[in-house]
C-alpha positions as CSV (number, residue, x, y, z in Angstrom):
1,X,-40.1,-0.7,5.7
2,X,-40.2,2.1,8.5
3,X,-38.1,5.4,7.7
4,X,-35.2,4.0,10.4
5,X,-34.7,1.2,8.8
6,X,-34.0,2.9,5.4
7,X,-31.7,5.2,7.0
8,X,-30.0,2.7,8.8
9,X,-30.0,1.2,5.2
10,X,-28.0,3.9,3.2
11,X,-25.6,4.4,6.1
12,X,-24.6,1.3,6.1
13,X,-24.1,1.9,2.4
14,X,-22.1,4.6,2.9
15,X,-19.7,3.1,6.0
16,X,-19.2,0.3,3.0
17,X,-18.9,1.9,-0.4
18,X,-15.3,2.1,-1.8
19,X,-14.6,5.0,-4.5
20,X,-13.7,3.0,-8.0
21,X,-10.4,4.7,-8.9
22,X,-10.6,2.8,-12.0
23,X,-13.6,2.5,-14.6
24,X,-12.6,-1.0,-15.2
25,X,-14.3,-3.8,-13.5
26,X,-12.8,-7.5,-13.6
27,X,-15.0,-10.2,-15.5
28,X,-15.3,-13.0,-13.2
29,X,-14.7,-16.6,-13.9
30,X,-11.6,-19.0,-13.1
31,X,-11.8,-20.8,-16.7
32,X,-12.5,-19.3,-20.4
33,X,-15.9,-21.4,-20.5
34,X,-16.6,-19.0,-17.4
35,X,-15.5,-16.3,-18.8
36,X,-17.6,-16.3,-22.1
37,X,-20.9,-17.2,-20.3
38,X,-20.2,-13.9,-18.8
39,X,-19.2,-11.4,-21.5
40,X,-22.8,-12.7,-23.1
41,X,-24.3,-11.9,-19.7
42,X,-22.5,-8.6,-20.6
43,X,-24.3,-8.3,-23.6
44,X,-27.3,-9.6,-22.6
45,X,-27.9,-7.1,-19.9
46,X,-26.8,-3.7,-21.8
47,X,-30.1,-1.9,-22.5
48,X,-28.6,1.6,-23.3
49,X,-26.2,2.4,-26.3
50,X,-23.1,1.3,-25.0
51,X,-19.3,0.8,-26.3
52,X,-18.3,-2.7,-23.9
53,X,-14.1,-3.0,-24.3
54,X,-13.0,-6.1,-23.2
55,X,-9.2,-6.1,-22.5
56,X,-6.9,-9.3,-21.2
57,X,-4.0,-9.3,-19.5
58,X,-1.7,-9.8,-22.6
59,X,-3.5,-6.7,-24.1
60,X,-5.6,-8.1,-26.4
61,X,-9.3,-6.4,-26.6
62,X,-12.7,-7.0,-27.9
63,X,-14.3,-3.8,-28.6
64,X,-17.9,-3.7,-29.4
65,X,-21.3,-1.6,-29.9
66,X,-24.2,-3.2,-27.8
67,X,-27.8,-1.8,-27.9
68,X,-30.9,-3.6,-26.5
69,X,-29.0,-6.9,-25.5
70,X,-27.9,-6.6,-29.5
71,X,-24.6,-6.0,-30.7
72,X,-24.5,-3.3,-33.4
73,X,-20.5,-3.1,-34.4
74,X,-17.5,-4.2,-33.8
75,X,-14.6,-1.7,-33.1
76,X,-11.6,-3.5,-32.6
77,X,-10.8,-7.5,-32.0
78,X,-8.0,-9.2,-30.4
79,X,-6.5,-10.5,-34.1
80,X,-8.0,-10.5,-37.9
81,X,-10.5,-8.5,-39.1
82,X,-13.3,-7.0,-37.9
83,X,-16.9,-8.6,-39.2
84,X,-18.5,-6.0,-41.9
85,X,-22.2,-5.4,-40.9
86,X,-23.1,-3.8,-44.1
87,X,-22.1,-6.0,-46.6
88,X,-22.3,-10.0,-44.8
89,X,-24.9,-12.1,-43.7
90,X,-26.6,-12.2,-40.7
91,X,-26.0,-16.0,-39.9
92,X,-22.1,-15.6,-40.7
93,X,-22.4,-12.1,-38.6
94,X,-23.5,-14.3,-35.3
95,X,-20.7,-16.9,-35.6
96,X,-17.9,-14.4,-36.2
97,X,-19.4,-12.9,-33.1
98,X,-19.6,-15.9,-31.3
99,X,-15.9,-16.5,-32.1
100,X,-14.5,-13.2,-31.3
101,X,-16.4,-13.8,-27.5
102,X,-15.1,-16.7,-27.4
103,X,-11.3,-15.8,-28.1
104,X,-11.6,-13.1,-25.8
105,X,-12.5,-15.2,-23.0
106,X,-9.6,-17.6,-23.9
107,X,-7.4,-14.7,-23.5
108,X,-5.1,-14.6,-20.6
109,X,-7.2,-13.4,-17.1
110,X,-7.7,-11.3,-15.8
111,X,-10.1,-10.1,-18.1
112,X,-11.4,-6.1,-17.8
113,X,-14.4,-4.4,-18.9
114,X,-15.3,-1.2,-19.7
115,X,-18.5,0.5,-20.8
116,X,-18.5,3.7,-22.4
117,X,-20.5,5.6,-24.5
118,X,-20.8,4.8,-28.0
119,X,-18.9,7.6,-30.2
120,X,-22.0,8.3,-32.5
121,X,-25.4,8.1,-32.1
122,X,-27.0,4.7,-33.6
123,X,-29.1,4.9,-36.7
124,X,-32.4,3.9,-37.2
125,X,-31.8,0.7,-39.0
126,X,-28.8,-0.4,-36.5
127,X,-30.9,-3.5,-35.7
128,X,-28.0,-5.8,-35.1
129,X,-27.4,-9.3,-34.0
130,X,-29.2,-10.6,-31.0
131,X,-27.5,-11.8,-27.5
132,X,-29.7,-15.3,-28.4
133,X,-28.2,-15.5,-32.1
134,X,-25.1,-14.8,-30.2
135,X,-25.5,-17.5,-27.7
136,X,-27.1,-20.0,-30.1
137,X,-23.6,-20.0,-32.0
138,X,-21.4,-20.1,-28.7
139,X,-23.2,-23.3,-28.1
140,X,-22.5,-25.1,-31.8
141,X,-18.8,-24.1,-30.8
142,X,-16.3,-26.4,-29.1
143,X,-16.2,-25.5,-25.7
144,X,-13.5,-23.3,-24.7
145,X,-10.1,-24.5,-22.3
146,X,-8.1,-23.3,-20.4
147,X,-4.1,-23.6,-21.0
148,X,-2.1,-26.0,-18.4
149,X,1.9,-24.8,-18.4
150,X,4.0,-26.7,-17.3
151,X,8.2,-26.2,-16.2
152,X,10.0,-29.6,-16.5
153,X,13.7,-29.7,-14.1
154,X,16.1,-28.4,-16.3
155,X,18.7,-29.6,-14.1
156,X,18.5,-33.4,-12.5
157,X,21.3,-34.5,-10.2
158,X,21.8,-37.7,-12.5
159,X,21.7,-35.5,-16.0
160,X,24.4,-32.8,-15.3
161,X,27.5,-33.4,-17.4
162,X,30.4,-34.9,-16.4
163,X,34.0,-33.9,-17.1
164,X,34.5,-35.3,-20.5
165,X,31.3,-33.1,-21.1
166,X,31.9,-29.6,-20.1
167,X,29.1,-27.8,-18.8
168,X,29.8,-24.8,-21.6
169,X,29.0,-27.9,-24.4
170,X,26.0,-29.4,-23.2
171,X,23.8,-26.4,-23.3
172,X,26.0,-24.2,-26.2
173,X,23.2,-24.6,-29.2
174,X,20.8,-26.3,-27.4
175,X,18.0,-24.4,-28.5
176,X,19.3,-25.3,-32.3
177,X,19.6,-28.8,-31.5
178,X,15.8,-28.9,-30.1
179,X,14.9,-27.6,-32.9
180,X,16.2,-29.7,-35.5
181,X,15.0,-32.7,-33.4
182,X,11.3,-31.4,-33.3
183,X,11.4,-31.7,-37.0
184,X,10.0,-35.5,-36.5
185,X,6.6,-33.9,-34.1
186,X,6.2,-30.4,-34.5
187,X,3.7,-28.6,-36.5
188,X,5.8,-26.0,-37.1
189,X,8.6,-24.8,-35.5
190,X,10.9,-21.6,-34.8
191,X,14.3,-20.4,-33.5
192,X,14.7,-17.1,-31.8
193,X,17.7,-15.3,-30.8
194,X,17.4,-11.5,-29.5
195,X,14.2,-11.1,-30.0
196,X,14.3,-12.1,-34.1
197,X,13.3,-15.4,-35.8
198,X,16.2,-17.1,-37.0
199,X,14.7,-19.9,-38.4
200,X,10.8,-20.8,-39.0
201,X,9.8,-24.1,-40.5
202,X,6.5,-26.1,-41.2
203,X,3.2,-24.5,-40.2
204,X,5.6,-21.3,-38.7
205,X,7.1,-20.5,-42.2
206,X,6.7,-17.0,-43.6
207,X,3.4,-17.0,-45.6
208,X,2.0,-19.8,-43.1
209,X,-0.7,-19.9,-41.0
210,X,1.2,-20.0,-37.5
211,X,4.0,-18.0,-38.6
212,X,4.7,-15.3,-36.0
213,X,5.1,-11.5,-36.5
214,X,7.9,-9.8,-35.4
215,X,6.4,-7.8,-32.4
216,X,5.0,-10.8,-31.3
217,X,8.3,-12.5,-31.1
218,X,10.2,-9.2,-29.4
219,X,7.1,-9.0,-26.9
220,X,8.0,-12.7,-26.4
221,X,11.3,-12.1,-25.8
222,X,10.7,-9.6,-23.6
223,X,8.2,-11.5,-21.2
224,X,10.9,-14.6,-21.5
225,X,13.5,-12.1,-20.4
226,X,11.1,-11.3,-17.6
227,X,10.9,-14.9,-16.2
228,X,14.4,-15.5,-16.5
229,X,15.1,-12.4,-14.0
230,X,12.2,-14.0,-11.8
231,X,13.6,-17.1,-11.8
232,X,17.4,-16.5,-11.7
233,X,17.6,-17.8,-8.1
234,X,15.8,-20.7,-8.6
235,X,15.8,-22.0,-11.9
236,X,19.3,-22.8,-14.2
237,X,19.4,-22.9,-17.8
238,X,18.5,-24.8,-20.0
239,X,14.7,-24.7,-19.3
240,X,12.0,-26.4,-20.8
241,X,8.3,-25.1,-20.5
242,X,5.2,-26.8,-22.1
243,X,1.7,-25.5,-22.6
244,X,-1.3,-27.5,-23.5
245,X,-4.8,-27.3,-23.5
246,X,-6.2,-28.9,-20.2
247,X,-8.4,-31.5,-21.8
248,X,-5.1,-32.5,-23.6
249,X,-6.7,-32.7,-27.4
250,X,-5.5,-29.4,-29.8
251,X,-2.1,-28.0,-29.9
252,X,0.4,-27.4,-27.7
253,X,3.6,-25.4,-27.8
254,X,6.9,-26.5,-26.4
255,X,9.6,-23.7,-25.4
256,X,13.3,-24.6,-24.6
257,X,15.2,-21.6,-23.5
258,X,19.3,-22.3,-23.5
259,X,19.9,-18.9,-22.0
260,X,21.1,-17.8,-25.2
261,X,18.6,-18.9,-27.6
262,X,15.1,-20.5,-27.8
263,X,13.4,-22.7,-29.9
264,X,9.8,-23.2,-30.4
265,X,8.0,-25.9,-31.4
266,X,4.0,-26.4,-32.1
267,X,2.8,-30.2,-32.3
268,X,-0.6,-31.8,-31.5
269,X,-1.2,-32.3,-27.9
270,X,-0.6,-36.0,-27.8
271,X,2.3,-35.8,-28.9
272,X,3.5,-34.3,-25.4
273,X,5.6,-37.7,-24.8
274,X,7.6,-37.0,-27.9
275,X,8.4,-33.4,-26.5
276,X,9.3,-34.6,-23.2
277,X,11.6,-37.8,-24.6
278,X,13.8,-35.3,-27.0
279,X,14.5,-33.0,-24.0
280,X,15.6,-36.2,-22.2
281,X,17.8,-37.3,-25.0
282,X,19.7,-33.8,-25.7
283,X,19.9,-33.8,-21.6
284,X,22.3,-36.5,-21.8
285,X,26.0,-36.7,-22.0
286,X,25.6,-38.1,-25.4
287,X,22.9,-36.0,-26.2
């Protein structure tokens, strides 16, 4: 290469390098099986001691040590607890891993990374667990989907009440009513009103596996109040929004929001139909 040509190299460099105001840089990928092949490509290709934070857009963050495509520690993780590298076994150390990757790139995109460096120096023995043990336990996982939502017509021409049904009494309690239907599908089911659990039932009862905490709810509450000032020209109350898995197996979540109150309800994903065939019924006159 002559001398002109790397000049006229580097200036074209400079005429088209932007200044990162940010030191967070968007993991690309349009799906979460996307998405996880590249937080390992992440790992795989940190050579340094670094601290990688990977952050989704509903906050949560996967914050780990990575040395020599290995990681070393885990800082923080979107929900649980953190794997113990002194005390558990290697094997149970890579799927824990794998799984925390995994979540992570299920998380709501856009997904942000950060690389930092790590807080301490890394000991001698810090040998951790490999990018291919890693990798090798991604694959023995179910493959990762993406979430389909969906907003069904809260409002048909041929469903809206009639005068012996006064608009006031077909959506007063609606959300209740939704919810004590859903009893015959859902998984588990809750009730919310300002921000609070008012009733939780099934696999969502205090003590249960899917029961929600109560920042969870208010930050659901919060985002719901969100969408209803987004959609306040467009959409009326009630509303009903479903979210599945795109491959339709797992669970799904149905939401009906009465513009007072809103009822959740978790059922399989097959069981969509049934979702769909109770908002019907409590949509009609009789309902």
């Amino acid at each position: 290469m002559m001398d002109t040509d790397i000049l006229e190299m580097l200036d074209e460099i400079g005429r088209s390098s932007v200044a990162r105001l940010n030191p967070a840089v968007t993991v690309p990928g349009d799906t979460a099986m996307a998405r996880r092949e590249k937080v390992l490509h992440a790992i795989r290709g940190t050579i340094l001691p670094r601290r990688l934070e990977f952050t989704a857009a509903n906050g949560d963050c996967l914050a780990i040590e990575v040395n020599s495509s290995r990681v070393t520690d885990v800082f923080r993780v979107p929900s649980g607890v953190a794997p113990d590298f002194e005390t558990e076994l290697r094997q149970d150390l890579a799927v824990k891993l794998a799984q925390l990757v995994t979540d992570i790139a299920c998380a709501p995109a856009p997904l942000q990374l950060i690389s930092l460096q790590p807080d301490t120096a890394l000991e001698a023995d810090d040998v951790g667990i490999t990018f291919s043990e890693i990798e090798a336990s991604c694959a023995d996982m179910e493959q990762p989907v993406e979430p389909v939502i969906s907003i069904v017509d809260a409002s048909p021409e041929s469903l809206k009440p009639t005068e012996e049904t006064p608009e006031a009494d077909s959506t007063d309690a609606l959300a209740q009513r939704f919810f004590d239907g859903a009893e015959q599908f859902a998984q588990g089911r809750v009730l919310i009103a300002d921000g609070a659990a008012l009733l939780a039932d099934g696999a969502c009862k205090d003590g249960e596996p899917l029961h929600p905490k109560p920042d969870l709810l208010a930050s659901f509450a919060r985002d719901l109040a969100r969408w209803d000032d987004d959609t306040t020209n467009t959409m009326d109350h009630p509303q009903l929004i479903v979210i599945r898995p795109s491959g339709g197996k797992g669970t799904g979540l149905a939401v009906l929001n009465d513009g007072t109150n809103t009822a959740l309800a978790v059922h399989e994903a097959r069981k969509l139909g049934a979702v769909v065939n109770l908002w019907a019924a409590l949509k009609r006159p009789d309902g």
